[in-house]
SERO-4910 file (N, C-alpha, C, O; in steps of 0.05 Angstrom, whole numbers):
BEGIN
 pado doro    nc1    nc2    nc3   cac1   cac2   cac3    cc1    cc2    cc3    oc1    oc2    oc3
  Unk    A   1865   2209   2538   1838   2199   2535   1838   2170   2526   1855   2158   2514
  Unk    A   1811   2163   2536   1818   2134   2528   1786   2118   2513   1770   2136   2511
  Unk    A   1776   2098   2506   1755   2091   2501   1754   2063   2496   1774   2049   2494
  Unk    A   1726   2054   2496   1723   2023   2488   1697   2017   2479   1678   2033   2477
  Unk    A   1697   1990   2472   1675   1991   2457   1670   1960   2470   1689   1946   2475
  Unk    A   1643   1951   2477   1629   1924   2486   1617   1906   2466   1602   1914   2448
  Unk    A   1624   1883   2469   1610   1856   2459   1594   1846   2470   1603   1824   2463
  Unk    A   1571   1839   2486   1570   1813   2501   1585   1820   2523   1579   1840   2535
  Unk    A   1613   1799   2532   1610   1800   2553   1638   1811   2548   1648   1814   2570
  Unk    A   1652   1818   2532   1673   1824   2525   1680   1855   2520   1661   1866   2508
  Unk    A   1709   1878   2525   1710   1900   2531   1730   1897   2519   1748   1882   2527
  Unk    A   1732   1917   2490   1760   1926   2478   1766   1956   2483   1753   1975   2474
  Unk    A   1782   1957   2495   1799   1990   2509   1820   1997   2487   1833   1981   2473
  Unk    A   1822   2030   2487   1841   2027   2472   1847   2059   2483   1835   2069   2501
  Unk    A   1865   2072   2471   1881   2105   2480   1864   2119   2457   1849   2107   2441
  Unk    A   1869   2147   2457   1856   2163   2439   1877   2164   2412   1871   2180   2394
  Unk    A   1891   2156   2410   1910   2142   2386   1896   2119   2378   1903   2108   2357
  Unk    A   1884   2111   2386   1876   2072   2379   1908   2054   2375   1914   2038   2357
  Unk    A   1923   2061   2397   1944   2042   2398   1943   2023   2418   1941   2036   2439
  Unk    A   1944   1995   2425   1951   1990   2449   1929   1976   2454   1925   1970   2478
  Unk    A   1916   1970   2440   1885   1956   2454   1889   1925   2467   1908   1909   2464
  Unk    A   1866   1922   2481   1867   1905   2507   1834   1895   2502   1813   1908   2502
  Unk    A   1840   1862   2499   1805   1851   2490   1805   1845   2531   1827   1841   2542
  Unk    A   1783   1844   2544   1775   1827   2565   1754   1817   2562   1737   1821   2544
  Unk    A   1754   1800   2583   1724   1783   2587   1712   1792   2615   1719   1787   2638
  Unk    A   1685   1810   2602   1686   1817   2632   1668   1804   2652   1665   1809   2676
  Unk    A   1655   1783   2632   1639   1764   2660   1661   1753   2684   1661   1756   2708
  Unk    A   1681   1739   2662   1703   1722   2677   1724   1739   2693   1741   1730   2709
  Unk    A   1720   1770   2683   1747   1792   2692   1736   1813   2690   1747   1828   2673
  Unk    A   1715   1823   2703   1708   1843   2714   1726   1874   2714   1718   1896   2706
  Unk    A   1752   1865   2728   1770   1880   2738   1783   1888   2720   1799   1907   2725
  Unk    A   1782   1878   2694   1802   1878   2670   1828   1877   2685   1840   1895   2696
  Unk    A   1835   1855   2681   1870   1850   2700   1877   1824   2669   1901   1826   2664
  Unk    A   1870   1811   2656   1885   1807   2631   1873   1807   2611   1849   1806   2610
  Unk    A   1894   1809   2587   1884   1815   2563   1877   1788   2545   1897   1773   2541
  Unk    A   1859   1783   2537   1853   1764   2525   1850   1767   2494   1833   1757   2480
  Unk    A   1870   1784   2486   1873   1788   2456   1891   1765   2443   1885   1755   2421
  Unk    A   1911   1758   2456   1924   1743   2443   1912   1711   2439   1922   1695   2422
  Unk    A   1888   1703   2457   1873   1685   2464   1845   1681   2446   1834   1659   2442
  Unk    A   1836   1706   2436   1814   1706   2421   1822   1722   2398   1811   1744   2395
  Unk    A   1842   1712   2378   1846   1735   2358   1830   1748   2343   1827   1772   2340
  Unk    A   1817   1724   2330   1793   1729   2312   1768   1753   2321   1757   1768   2305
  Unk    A   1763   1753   2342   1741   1762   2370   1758   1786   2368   1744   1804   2357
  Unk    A   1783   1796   2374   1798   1822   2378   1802   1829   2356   1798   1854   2358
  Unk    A   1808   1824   2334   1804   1836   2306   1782   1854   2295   1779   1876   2284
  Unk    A   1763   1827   2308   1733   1841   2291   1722   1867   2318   1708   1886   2312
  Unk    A   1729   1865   2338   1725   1887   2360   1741   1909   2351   1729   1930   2348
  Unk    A   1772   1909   2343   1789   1927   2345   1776   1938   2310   1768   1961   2311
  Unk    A   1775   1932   2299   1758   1940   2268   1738   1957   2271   1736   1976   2256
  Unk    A   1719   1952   2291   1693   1957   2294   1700   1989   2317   1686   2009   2321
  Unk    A   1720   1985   2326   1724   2014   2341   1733   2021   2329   1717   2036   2318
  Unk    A   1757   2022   2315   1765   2044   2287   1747   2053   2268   1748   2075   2257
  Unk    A   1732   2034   2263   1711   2046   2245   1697   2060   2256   1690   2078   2240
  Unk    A   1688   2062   2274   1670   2090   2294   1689   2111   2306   1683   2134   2312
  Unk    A   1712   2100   2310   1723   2124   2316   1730   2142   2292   1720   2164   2293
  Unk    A   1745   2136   2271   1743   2148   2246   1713   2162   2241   1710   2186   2238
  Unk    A   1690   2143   2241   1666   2165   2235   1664   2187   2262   1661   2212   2259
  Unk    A   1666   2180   2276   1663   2204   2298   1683   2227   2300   1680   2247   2313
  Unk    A   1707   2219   2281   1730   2241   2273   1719   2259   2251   1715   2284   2249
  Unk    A   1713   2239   2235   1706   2253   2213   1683   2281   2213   1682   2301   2199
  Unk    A   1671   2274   2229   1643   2297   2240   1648   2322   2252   1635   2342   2253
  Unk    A   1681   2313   2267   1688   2332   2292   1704   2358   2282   1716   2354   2260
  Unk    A   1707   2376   2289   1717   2395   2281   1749   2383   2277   1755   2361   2284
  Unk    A   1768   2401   2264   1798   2404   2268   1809   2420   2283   1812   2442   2272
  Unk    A   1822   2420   2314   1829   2435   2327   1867   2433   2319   1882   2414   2315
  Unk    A   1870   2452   2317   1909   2453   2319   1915   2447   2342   1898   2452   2359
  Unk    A   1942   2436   2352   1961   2431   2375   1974   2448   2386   1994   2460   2378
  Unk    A   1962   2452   2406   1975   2478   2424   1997   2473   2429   2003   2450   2431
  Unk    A   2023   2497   2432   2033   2488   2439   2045   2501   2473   2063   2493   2487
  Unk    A   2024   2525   2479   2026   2524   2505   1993   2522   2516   1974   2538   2513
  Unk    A   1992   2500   2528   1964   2497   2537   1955   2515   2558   1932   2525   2558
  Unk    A   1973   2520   2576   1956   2541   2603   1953   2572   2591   1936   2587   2601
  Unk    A   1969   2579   2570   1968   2607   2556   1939   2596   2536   1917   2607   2539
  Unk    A   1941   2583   2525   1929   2585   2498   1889   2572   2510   1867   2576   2501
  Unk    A   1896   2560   2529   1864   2553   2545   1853   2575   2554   1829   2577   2555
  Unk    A   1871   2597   2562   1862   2615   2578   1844   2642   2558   1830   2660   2567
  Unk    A   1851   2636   2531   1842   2657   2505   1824   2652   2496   1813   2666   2480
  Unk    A   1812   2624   2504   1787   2608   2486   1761   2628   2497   1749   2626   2519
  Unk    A   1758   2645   2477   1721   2651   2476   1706   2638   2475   1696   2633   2453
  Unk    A   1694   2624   2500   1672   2612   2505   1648   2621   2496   1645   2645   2492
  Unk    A   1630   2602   2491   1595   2609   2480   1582   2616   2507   1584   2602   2527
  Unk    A   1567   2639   2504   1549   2643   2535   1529   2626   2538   1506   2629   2531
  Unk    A   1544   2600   2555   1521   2583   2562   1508   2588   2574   1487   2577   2572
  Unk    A   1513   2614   2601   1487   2618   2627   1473   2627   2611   1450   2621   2615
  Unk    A   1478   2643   2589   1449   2651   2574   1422   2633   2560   1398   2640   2558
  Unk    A   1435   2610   2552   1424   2596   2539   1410   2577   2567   1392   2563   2559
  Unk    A   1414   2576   2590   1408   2563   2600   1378   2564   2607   1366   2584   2596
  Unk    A   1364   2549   2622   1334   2558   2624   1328   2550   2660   1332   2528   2671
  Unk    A   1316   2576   2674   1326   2571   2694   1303   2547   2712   1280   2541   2706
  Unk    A   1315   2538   2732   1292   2510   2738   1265   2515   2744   1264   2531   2763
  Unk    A   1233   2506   2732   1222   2508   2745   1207   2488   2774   1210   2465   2781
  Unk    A   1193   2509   2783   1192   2499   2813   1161   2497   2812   1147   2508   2796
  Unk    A   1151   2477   2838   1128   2474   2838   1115   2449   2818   1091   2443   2814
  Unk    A   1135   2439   2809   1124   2416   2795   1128   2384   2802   1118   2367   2788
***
């Protein structure tokens, strides 16, 4: 998994570790093809700060799941919530 967070015209990416982050410009680089962290330190600091700090709050909120350690066995046991129940079915005519 991966995420980022926007400035203006600028896109800090980073992994679901927050290792590795990559500042762009995306008026000038659209494509994100270079990293302009080493170019705008100050600018990538205060971006890379500003996603840890939300990602930390958005950890903090989230449950604690343990590390599977066989994922196709251990996905297959998860008791799901009955969403068709909860669902509400479409109405028509409107």
């Amino acid at each position: 998994p991966s995420g980022g967070i926007t400035a203006e015209d600028l896109s800090l990416n980073a992994g679901a570790r927050l290792t590795g982050f990559e500042l762009y410009h995306l008026r000038d680089d659209p494509g994100e093809t270079r990293d302009r962290g080493a170019d705008e330190p100050a600018r990538f600091a205060e971006m890379r700060d500003r996603l840890v700090a939300k990602f930390e709050e958005v950890r903090s909120e989230s449950p604690v799941w343990p590390e599977w350690e066989f994922p196709r066995y251990e996905g297959q046991r998860i008791e799901w919530p009955p969403y068709k129940a909860l669902r509400k079915p479409p109405e028509h005519g409107r």
